[in-house]
C-alpha positions in Angstrom: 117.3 4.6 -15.4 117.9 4.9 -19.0 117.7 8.2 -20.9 118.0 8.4 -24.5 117.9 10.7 -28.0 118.9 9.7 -31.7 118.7 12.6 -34.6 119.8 13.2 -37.7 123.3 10.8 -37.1 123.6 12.1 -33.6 123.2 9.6 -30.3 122.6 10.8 -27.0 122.5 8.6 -23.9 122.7 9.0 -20.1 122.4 6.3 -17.6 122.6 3.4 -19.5 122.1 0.1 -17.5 124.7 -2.4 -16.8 128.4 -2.7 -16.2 131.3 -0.9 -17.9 132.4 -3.7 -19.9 128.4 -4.4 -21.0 127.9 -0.9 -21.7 131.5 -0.5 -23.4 130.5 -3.8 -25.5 127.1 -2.8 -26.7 128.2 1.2 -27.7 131.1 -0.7 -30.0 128.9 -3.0 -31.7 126.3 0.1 -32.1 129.4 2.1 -33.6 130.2 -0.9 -36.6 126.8 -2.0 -37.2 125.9 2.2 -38.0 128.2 4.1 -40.2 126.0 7.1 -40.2 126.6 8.2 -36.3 128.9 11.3 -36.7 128.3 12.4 -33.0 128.5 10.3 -29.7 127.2 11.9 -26.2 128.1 9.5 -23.7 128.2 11.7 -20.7 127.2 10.8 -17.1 127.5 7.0 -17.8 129.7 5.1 -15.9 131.7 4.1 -18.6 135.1 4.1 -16.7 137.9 2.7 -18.1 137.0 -0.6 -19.0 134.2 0.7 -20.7 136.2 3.0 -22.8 138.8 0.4 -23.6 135.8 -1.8 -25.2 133.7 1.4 -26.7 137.2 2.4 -28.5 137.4 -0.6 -30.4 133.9 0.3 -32.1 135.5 4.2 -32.5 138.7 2.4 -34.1 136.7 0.1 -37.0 136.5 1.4 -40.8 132.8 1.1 -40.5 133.0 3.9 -37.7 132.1 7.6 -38.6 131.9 9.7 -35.3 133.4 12.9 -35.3 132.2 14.3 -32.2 132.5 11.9 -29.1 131.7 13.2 -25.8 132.9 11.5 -22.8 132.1 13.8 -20.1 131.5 13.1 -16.5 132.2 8.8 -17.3 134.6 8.2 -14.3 137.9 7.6 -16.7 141.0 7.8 -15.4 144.7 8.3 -16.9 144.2 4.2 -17.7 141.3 5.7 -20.4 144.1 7.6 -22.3 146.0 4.6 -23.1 142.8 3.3 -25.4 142.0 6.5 -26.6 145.8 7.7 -27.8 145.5 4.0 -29.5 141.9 5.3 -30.9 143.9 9.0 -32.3 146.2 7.5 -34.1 143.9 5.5 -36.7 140.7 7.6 -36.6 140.0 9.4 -39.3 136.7 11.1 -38.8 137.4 12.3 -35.0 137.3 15.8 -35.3 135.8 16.6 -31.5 137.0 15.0 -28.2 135.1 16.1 -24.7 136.6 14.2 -21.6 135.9 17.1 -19.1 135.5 16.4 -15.7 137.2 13.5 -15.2 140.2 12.3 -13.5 142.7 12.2 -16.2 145.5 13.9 -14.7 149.0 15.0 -15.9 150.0 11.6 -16.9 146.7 10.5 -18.9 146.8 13.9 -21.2 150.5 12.9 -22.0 149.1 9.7 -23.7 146.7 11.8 -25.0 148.7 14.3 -26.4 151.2 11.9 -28.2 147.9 10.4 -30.2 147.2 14.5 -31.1 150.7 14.5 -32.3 150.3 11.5 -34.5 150.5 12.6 -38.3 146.7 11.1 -38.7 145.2 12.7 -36.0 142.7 15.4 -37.2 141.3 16.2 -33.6 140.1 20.2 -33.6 138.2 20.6 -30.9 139.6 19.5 -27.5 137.8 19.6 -23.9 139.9 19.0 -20.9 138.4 21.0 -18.2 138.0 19.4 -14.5 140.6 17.0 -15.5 143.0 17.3 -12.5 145.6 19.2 -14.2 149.1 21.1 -13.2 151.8 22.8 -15.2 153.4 19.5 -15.7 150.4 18.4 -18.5 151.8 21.6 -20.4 154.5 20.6 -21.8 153.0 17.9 -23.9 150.1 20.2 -24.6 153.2 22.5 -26.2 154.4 19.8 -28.1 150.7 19.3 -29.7 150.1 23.0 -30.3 153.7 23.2 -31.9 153.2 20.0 -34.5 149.8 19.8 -35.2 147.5 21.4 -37.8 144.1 20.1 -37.1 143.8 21.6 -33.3 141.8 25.3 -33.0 140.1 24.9 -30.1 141.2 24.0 -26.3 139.6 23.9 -23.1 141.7 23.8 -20.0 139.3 25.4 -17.7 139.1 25.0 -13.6 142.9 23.0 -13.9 145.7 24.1 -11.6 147.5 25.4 -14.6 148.5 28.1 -13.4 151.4 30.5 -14.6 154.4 28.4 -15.7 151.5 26.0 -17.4 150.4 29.2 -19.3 154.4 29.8 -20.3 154.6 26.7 -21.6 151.2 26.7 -23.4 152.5 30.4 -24.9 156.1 29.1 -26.3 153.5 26.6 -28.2 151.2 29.7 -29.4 154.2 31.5 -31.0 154.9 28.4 -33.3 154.3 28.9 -36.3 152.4 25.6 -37.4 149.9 26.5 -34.6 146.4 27.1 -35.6 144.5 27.7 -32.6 142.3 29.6 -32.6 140.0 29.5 -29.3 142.1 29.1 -25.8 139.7 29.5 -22.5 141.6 29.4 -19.3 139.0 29.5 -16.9 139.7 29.1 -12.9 143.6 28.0 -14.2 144.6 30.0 -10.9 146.7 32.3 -13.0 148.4 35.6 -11.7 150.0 38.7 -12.7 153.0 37.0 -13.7 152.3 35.0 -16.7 151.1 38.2 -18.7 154.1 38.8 -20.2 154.2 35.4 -21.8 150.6 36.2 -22.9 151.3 39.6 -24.4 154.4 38.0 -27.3 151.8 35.5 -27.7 149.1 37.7 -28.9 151.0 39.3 -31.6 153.0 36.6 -32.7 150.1 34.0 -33.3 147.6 35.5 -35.8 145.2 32.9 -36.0 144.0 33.2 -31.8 141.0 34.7 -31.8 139.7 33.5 -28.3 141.1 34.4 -24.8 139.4 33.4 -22.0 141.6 34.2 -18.4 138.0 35.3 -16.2 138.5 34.3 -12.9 142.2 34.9 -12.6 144.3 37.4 -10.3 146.0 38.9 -12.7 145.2 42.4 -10.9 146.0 46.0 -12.7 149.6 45.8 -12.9 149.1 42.4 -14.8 146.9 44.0 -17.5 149.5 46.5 -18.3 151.6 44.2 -20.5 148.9 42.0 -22.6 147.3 45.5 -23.6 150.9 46.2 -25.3 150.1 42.8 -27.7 146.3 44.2 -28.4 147.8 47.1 -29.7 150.1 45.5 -31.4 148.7 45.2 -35.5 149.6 41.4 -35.7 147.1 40.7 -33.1 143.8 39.7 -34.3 142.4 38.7 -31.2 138.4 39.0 -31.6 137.4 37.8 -27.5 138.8 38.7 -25.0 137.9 37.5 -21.4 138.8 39.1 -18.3 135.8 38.7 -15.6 136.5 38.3 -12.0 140.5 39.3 -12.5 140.8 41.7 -9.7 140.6 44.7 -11.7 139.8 48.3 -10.7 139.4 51.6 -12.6 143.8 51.8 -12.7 143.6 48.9 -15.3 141.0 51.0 -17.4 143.4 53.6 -19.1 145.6 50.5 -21.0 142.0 49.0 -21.9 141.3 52.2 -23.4 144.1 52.6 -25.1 143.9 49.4 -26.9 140.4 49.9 -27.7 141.3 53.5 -29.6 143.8 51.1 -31.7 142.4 47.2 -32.1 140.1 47.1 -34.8 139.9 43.4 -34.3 138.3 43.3 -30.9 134.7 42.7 -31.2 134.0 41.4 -27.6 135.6 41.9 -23.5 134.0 40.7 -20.6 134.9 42.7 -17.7 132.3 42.1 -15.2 132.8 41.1 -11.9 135.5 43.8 -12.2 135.3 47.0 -9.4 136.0 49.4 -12.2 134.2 51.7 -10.4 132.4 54.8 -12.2 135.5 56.8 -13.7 136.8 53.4 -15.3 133.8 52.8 -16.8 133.2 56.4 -18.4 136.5 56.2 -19.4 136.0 52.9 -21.1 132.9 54.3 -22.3 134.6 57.6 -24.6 136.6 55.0 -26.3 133.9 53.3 -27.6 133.1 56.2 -29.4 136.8 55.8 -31.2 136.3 55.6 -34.9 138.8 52.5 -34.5 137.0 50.7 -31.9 134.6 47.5 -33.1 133.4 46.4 -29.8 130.2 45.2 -30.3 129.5 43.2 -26.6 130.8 44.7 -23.4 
């Protein structure tokens, strides 16, 4: 079955027919022969790793001008990295990367992070969600956010990240050469603990404006110490999101607090939360704070 779209530069296709290496070939010679493709959806082929190591030699060529490729759901493995950190460091139109849910693993986001640290890398938008991850991918993802320019948005979500992963990925926030500026931590099976790590982040980066820890156990005593970098006039954190954390109404007088103070914050998610009645109306009279900007709660 063969399922495909083309628009304005843009080429979509699912299920394409054939082995890795045919597919692989064919996408690379489709890559040189157009020079007006700027986006590349590839997901749900079975591309795998031979196919990636054929389609990057099309993404490598000067006649190549994709700046969005999306290789999602194409069975790659931490083999696939090796072609594409060979891809990062000569591109110079790749601008978006999407490799979520595949099995990269710690060792394949290594490679992948040494291409994001090359000096011609000019990757901003990076999806590695459902890759297999631990802490231990963290420390090259530091390196990255510590040396790079281009990168404001990263995906981790649903990765065994966890809280030392998060310390790691914090010492990179407080750098200042990084511009991120979107960090969504989905499912990282974070708790408590790595808020303080969190909270000098937050006022020591001022470009994040993105934070997404929903579906985390960081629990009331955990919120205490981010809410102290909300309030904190560095921060200009503009989403913040905390579904499913294991709240209850004993977390709501820190969140009102920073509301009465953050001008910046425009959106939280709390649901999922058992706030319970007296959080919420206490949440609810600081919305009516001169200060407060919330527009989506």
């Amino acid at each position: 079955m063969r399922k495909s779209s083309v628009c304005a530069g843009a080429l979509s296709a699912s299920f394409l027919p054939g082995s890795s290496e045919t597919i692989g070939r064919y996408l690379a010679s489709v890559l040189i022969c157009n020079p007006n493709l700027t986006e590349l959806d590839l997901s749900e082929n079975p591309l795998g790793d031979t196919g990636v190591k054929f389609l990057c030699e099309g993404l490598r060529h000067l006649n190549c001008k994709v700046e969005k490729q999306d290789l999602n759901t194409c069975y790659l493995t931490d083999a696939s990295c090796v072609y594409l950190f060979s891809l990062l460091q000569v591109s110079q139109t790749l601008k978006e990367l999407f490799v979520f849910a595949n099995s990269l693993r710690d060792t394949g986001v290594q490679h992948l992070c040494e291409g994001l640290c090359h000096v011609n890398s000019i990757i901003k938008n990076l999806v590695l969600s459902e890759c297999s991850l631990s802490p231990a991918c963290c420390e090259s993802l530091t390196q990255v956010l510590s040396s790079t320019w281009s990168l404001t948005r990263l995906l981790l979500i649903n990765n065994k990240i966890g809280d030392l992963g998060l310390k790691l990925l914090c010492e990179g926030l407080k750098q200042p050469d990084c511009q991120l500026k979107d960090l969504v931590l989905w499912t990282c099976h974070l708790i408590g603990e790595c808020c303080q790590d969190s909270c000098n982040a937050l006022y020591t980066n001022e470009h994040l404006r993105v934070l997404e820890l929903s579906d985390s156990a960081l629990g009331d005593e955990g919120m205490q110490v981010p809410c102290e970098g909300l309030k904190h006039p560095s921060c200009k954190l503009q989403t913040l999101g905390l579904a499913e954390c294991h709240f209850t109404g004993a977390c709501c007088g820190a969140l009102t607090s920073v509301l009465s103070r953050n001008e910046n914050l425009t959106l939280l998610d709390l649901s999922g939360n058992h706030l319970k009645d007296f959080g919420v109306q206490m949440l609810c009279d600081a919305l009516l704070h001169a200060i407060c900007k919330l527009q989506t709660f």
